[in-house]
C-alpha positions in Angstrom: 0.0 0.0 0.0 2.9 2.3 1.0 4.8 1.5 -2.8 1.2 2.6 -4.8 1.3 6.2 -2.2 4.5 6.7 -3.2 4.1 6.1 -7.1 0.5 7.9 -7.1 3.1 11.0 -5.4 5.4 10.6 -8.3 2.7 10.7 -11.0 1.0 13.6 -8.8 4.4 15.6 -9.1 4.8 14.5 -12.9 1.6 15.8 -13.5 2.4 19.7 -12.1 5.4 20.0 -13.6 4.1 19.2 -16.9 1.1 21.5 -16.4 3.9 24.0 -15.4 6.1 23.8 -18.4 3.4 23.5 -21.1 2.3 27.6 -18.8 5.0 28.9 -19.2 5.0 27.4 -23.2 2.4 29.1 -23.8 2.4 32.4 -22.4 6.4 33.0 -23.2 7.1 36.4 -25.2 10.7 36.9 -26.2 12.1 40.3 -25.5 12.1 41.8 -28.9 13.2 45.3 -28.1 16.5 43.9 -27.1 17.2 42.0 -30.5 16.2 45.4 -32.2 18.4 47.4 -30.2 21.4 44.9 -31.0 23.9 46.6 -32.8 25.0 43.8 -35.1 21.8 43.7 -36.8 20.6 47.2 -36.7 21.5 49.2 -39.9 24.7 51.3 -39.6 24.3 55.2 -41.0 27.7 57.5 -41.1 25.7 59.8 -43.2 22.6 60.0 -45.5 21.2 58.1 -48.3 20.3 59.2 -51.3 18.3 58.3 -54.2 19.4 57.9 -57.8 18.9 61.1 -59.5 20.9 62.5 -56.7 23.6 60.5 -57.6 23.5 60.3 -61.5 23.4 63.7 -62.2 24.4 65.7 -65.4 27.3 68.2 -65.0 26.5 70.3 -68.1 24.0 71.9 -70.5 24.9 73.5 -73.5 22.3 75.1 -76.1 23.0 75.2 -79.6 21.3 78.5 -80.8 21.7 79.7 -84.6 25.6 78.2 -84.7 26.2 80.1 -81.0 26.5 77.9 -78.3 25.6 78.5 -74.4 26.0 76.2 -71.1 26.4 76.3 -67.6 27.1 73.5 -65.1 25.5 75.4 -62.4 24.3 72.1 -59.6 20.8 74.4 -59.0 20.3 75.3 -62.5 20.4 71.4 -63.8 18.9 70.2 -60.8 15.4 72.5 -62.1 15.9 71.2 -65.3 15.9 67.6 -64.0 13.1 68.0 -61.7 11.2 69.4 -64.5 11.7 66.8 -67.1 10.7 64.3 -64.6 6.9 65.1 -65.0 7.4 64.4 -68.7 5.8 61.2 -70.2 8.4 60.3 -72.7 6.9 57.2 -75.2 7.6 55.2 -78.2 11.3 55.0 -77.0 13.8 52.9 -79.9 16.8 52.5 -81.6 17.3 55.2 -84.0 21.2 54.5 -84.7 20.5 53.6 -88.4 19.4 56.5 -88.9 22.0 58.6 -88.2 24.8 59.8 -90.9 26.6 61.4 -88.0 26.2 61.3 -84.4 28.3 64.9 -83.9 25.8 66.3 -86.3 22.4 65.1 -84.7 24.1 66.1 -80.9 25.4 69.5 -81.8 22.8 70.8 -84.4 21.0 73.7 -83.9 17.7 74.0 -82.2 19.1 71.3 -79.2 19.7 71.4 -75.5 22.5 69.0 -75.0 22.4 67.7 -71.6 26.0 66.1 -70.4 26.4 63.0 -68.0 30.0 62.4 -67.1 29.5 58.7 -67.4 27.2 56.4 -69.3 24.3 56.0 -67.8 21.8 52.6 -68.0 18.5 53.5 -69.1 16.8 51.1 -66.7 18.5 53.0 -63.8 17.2 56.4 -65.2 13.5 55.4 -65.6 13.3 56.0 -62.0 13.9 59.9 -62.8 12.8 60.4 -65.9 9.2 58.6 -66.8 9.4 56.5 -70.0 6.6 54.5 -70.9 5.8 51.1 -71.8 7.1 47.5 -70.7 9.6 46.5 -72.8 12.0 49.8 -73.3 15.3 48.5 -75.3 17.7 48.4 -72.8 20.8 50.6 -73.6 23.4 53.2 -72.1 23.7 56.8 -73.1 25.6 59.9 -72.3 23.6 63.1 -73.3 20.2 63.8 -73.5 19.0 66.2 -76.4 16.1 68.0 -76.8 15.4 69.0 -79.9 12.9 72.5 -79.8 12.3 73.4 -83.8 12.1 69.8 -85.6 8.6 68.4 -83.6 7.2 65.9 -85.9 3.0 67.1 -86.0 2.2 67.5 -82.6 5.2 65.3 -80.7 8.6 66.9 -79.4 11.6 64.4 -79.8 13.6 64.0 -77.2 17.0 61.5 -78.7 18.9 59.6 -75.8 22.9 59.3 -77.6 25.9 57.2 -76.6 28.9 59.0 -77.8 31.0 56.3 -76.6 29.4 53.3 -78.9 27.9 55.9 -81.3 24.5 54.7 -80.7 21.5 57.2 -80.7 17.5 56.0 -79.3 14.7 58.5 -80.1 12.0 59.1 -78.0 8.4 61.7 -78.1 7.2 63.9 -75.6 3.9 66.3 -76.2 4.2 69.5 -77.6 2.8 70.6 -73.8 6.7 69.5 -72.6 8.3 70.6 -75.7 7.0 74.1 -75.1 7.4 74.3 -71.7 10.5 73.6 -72.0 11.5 76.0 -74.6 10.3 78.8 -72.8 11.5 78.1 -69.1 15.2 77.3 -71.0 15.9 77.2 -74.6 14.7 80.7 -75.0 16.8 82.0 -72.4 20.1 80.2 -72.9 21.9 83.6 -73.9 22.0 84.3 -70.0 24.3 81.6 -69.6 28.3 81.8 -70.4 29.3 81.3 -74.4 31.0 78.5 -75.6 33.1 77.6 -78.8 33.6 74.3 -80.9 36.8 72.5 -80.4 37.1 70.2 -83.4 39.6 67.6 -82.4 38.6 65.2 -84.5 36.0 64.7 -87.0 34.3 62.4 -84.5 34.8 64.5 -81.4 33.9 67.9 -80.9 34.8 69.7 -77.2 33.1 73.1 -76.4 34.8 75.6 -74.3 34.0 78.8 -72.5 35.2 81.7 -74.5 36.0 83.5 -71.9 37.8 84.0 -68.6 35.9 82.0 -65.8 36.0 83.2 -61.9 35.9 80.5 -59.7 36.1 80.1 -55.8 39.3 78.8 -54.0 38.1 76.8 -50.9 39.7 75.8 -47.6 37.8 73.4 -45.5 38.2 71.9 -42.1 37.6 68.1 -42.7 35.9 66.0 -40.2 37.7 62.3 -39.3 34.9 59.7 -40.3 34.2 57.1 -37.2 36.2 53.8 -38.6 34.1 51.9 -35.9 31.0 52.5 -37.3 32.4 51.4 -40.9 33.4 48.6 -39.0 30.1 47.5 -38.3 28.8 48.6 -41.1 31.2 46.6 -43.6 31.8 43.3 -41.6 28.8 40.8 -41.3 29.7 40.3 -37.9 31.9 42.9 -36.0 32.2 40.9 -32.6 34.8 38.7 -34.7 36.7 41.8 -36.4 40.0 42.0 -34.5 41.7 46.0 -35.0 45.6 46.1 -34.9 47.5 49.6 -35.0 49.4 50.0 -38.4 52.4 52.9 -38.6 50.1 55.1 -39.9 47.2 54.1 -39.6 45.0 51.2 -37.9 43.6 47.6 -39.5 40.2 45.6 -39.2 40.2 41.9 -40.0 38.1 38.5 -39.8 38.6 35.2 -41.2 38.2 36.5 -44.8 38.0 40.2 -45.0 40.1 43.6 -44.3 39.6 47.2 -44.0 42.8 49.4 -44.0 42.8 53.0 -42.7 45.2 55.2 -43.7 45.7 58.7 -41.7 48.5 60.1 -43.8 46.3 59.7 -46.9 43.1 59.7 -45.3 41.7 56.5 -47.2 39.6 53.8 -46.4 40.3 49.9 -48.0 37.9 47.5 -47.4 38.8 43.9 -49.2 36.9 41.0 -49.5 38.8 38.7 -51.2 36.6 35.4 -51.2 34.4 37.3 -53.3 33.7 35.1 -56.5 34.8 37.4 -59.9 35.0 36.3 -63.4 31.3 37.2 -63.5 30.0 40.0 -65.6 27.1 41.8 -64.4 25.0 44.3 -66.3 25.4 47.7 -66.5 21.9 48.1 -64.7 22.6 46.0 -62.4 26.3 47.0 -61.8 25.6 50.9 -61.0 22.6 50.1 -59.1 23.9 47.6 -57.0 26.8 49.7 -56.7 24.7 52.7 -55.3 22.6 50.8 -52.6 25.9 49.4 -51.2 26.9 53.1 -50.0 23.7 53.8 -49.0 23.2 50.4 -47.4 27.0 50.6 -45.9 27.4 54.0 -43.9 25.6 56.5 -46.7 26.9 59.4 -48.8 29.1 61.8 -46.7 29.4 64.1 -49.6 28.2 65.5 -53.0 29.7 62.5 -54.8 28.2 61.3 -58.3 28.6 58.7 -60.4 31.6 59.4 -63.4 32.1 55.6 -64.4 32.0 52.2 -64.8 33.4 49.4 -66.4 31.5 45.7 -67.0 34.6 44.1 -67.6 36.5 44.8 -64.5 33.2 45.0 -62.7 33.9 48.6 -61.2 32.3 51.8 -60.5 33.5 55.1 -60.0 31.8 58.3 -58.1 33.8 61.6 -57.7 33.3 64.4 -55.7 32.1 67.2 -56.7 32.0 71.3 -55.4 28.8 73.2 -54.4 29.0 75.1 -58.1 29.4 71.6 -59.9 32.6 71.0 -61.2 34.5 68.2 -60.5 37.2 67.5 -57.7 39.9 65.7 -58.7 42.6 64.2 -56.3 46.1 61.6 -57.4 45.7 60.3 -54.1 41.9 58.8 -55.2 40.5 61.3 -52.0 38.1 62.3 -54.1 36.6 59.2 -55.1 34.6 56.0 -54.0 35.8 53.0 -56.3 33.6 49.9 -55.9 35.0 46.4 -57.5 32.2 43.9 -57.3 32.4 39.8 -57.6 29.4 38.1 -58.4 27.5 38.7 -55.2 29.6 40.8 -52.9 31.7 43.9 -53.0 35.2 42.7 -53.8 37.2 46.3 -53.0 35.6 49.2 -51.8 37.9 52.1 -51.9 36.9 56.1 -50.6 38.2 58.8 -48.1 37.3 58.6 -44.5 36.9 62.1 -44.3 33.7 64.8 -44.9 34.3 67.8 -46.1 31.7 69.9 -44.1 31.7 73.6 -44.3 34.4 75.6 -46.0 35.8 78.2 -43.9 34.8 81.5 -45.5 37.3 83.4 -44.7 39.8 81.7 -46.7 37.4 81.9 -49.4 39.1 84.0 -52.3 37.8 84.7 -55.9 40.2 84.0 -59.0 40.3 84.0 -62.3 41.0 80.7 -64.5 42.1 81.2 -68.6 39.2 81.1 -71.4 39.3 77.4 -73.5 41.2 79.6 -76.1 44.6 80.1 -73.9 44.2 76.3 -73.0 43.6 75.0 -76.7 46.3 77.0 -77.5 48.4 75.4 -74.7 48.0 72.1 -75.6 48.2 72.8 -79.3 52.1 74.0 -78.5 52.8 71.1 -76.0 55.2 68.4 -77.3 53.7 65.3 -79.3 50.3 66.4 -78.2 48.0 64.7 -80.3 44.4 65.4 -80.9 42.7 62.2 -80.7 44.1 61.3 -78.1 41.8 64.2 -76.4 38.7 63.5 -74.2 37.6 65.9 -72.2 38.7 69.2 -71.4 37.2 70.9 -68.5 37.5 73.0 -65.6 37.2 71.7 -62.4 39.2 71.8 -58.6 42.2 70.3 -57.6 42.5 68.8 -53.9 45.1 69.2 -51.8 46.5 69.5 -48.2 46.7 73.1 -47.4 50.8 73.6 -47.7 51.1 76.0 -44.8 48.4 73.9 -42.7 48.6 70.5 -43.1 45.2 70.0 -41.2 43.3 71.8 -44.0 42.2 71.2 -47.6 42.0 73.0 -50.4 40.0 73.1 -53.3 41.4 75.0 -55.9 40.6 75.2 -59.3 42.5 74.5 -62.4 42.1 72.9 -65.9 41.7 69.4 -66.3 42.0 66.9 -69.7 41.2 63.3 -70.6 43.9 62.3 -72.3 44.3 59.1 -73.6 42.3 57.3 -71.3 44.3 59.4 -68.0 43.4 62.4 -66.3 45.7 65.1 -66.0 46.0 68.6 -65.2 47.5 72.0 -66.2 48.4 74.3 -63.1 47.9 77.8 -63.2 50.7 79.9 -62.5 50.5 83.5 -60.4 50.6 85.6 -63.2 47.6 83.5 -65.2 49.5 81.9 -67.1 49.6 78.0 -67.7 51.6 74.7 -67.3 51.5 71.4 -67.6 51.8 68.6 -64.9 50.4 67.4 -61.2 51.5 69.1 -58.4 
């Protein structure tokens, strides 16, 4: 009688515990507020996001009036144009490149606004600024925009989308509404803008200059040391495991497959991730794009950087910094640029300073004067072996440099820069105006 007391106990107990367990089962909440809170799955930010047409931007306009040509590359100025074009419905969108004789003639004639991207742009990527309809646009790249305001055909404005690097041209229709509106807020009035002249340097490559002097702003700023911590987290999968060793000049981030280098001499960030399969060729589409989520998913844009370039074959993009006014900053030390090197589904090398350039100190600010494109053609034209077609681009724009009485600062001063066979390089201006050739 005593053994069933004791096994009717043990069943009893069984019982209670079971009861007790399947409780707390059933009413257990995990604390979620904690998991949100944890910093290695929360999203990093250094700085803000942007969207597209903030990054792929154009950096000219030039209007071809009656064999006169005007432009500006004024950030607000193209920025309203933009913005305005974007509530344009632009339809029956295709290839047009048969029909051309030649692609300087169509870009250059008279009657177009020739809008200027620095790189070639996909036209998937640019549907989310500028609405083209229908489902099945060809897919291509293109580096101007023109806008054609005297040839309408009947009631439609064309509107041609060119590639001057594979001299292909698509042609597009927007309503005579657009076409008009546009002509008035801008064609009409291009004569407020600077003049320009044709450069022929080749018969397949036409460069427009300002005929005149330009003043342009020298700029000292105060830069402001990114946090490498919080590109740490925001790079790594898994920052707990990332081990940080002190370099000579710098410091070094590492896991089992990855590396971030920080340089403080030179002020650049390296982040490799060598495991990263290559030998796979994305799209351009899906190259720039994925290229610009990465910074905005991986610490943000912490300047007025845009995209210049890109390359399918090596799988790179390039966006360069650019001033308040919109010209270009170019640096030989690459701090003026975020390089991305992809694999075929994570970043292989991401390169870009680890500084912000925040306000400029105004009063360092001075006012100088930079040679028309006539002193520089001329220039050139005298230089040794310089050869034509070998000539890109020829532009004004703003050096960057340490400040050479305070190494703490930088400057931003501009000079003339050229595309030369495939490299950029730069002719300094001396005190008295005048000009030579080389990188300082």
């Amino acid at each position: 009688m005593r053994y069933e007391n004791i096994k009717s106990g043990i069943l009893t107990i069984l019982v209670l515990v079971s009861i007790l367990l399947t409780w707390n089962l059933w009413t257990y909440q995990p604390n979620y507020d904690t998991m949100e809170k944890n910093k290695y799955v929360a999203e990093v930010t250094v700085s803000e996001k942007q969207e597209v047409q903030k990054i792929v931007k154009p950096d000219r306009v030039l209007f071809h009036i009656k064999g006169q040509h005007y432009g500006t590359n004024n950030t607000a100025e193209l920025e309203k144009m933009i913005k305005d074009m974007g509530r344009w419905s632009i339809f029956d969108v295709k290839n047009y490149s048969d029909k051309v004789e030649n692609i300087e003639d169509l870009i250059h004639g008279n009657g177009n606004a020739e809008i200027i991207f620095p790189g070639e742009v996909p036209i998937e990527l640019y549907r989310s600024v500028l609405p083209i309809e229908g489902k099945r646009v060809p897919s291509f790249n293109f580096n101007r925009i023109i806008i054609n305001v005297e040839d309408a055909e009947k009631e439609n404005g064309i509107v041609y989308f060119a590639s001057t690097e594979n001299q292909q041209v698509y042609i597009g229709h927007i309503s005579s509404t657009n076409l008009n509106e546009f002509n008035h807020d801008f064609y009409k009035n291009a004569n407020r803008y600077p003049q320009y002249f044709a450069y022929k340097a080749t018969d397949k490559r036409t460069l427009f200059l300002p005929e005149t002097e330009t003043e342009m702003t020298t700029y000292k700023y105060l830069p402001v040391t990114l946090n490498s911590d919080e590109f740490k987290d925001a790079l790594f999968n898994d920052p707990s495991f990332v081990q940080k060793s002190p370099l000579a000049h710098g410091e070094e981030y590492t896991n089992d497959s990855s590396k971030m280098n920080i340089n403080f001499d030179t002020n650049i960030l390296s982040y490799v991730n060598p495991t990263a399969a290559d030998n796979y060729l994305d799209s351009s589409y899906g190259l720039v794009k994925r290229s610009i989520d990465f910074v905005n998913e991986h610490g943000g844009w912490t300047d007025a950087f845009r995209f210049v370039s890109k390359s399918e074959y090596q799988q790179s993009v390039t966006f360069r910094l650019y001033s308040m006014e919109g010209y270009p900053v170019f640096n030989d030390r690459g701090l003026s640029e975020i390089n991305e090197v992809w694999g075929k589904d994570e970043i292989n090398r991401y390169v870009r300073p680890n500084i912000s350039l925040d306000l400029p100190l105004v009063t360092e600010t001075k006012r100088v004067t930079r040679p028309s494109g006539h002193a520089v053609v001329e220039f050139l034209q005298k230089k040794k072996n310089f050869k034509p077609e070998l000539l890109d681009k020829l532009i004004l724009g703003y050096r960057m440099e340490r400040d050479s009485e305070e190494k703490k600062l930088i400057l931003l001063e501009p000079a003339w820069f050229y595309l030369y066979d495939g490299n950029w390089e730069q002719i300094t201006m001396e005190n008295q105006g005048g000009l030579k050739y080389g990188l300082e």
